[in-house]
C-alpha positions as a Markdown table, in Angstrom:
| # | Residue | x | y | z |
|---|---|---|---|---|
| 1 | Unk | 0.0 | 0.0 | 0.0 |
| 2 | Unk | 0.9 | 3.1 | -0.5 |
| 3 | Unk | 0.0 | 6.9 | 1.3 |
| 4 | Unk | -1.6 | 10.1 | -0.7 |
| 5 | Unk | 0.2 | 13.3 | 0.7 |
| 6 | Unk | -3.1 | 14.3 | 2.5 |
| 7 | Unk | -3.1 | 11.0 | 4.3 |
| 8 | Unk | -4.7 | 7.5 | 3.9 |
| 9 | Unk | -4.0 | 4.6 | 1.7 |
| 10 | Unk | -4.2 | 3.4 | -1.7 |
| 11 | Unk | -4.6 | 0.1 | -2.2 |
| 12 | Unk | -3.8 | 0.4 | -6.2 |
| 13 | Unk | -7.6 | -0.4 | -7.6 |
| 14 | Unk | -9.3 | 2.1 | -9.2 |
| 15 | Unk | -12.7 | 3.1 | -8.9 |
| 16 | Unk | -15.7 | 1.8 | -11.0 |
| 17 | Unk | -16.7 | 4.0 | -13.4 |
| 18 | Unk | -20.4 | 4.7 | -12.9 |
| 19 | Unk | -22.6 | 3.4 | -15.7 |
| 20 | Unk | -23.4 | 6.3 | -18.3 |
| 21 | Unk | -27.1 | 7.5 | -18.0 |
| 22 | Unk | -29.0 | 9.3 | -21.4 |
| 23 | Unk | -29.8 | 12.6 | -19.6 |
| 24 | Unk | -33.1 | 12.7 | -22.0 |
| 25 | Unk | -34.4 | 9.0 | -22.5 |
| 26 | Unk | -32.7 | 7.6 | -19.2 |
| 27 | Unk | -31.1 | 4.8 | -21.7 |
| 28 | Unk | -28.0 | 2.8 | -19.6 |
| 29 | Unk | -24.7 | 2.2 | -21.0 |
| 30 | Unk | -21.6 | 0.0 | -19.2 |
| 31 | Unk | -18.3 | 1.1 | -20.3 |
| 32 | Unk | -17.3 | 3.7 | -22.9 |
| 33 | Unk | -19.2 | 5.0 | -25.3 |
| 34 | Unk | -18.0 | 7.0 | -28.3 |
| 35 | Unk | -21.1 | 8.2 | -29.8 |
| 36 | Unk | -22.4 | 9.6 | -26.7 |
| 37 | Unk | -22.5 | 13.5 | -26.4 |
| 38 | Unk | -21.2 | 15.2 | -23.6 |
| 39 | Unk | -22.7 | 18.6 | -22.3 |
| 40 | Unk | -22.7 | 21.0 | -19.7 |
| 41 | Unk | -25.7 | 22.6 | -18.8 |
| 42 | Unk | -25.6 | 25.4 | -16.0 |
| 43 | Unk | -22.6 | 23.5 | -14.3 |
| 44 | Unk | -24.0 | 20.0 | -14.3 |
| 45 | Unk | -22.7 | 17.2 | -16.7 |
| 46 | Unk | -25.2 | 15.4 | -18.9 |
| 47 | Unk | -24.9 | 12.3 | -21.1 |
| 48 | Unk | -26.9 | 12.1 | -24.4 |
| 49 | Unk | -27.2 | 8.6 | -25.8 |
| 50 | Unk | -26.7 | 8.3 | -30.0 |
| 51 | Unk | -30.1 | 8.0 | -30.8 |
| 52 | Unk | -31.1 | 11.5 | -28.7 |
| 53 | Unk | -28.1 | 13.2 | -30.0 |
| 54 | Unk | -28.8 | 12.2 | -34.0 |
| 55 | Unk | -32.2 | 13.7 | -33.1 |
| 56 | Unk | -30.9 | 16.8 | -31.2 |
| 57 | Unk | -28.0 | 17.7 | -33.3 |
| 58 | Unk | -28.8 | 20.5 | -34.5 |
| 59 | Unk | -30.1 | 22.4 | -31.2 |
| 60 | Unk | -27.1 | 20.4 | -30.0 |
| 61 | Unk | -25.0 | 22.3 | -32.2 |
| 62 | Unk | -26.5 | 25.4 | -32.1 |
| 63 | Unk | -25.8 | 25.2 | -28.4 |
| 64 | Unk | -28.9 | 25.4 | -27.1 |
| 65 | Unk | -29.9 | 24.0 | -23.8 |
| 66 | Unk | -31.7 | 20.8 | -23.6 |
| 67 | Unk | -34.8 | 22.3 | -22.2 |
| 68 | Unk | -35.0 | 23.8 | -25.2 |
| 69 | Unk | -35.1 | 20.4 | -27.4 |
């Protein structure tokens, strides 16, 4: 084991990543997924899943928030 400079101990695994959520449909995904958008919307992180972001894209691209989709 090792320490971290503010105290405690690492034991060398690393955390889970947290399943991705579709901030829209509420569609799961394990692992990575590349044809997921990313956003940030008033300082909160949102996940899109391929099939709300190919229906989105172009208030996605325009920026717009998602309330306004």
């Amino acid at each position: 084991m090792t320490s971290h400079p503010g105290g405690g101990d690492d034991d060398g695994s690393a955390a889970e990543p947290e399943p991705l959520v579709c901030a829209r449909c509420g569609t799961r995904a394990e692992g990575p997924r590349p044809t997921w958008t990313f956003s940030v919307e008033d300082g909160a992180r949102r996940h899109y899943c391929e099939a709300c972001s190919r229906d989105n894209l172009r208030a996605i691209e325009g920026r717009l928030d998602s309330q306004w989709w």
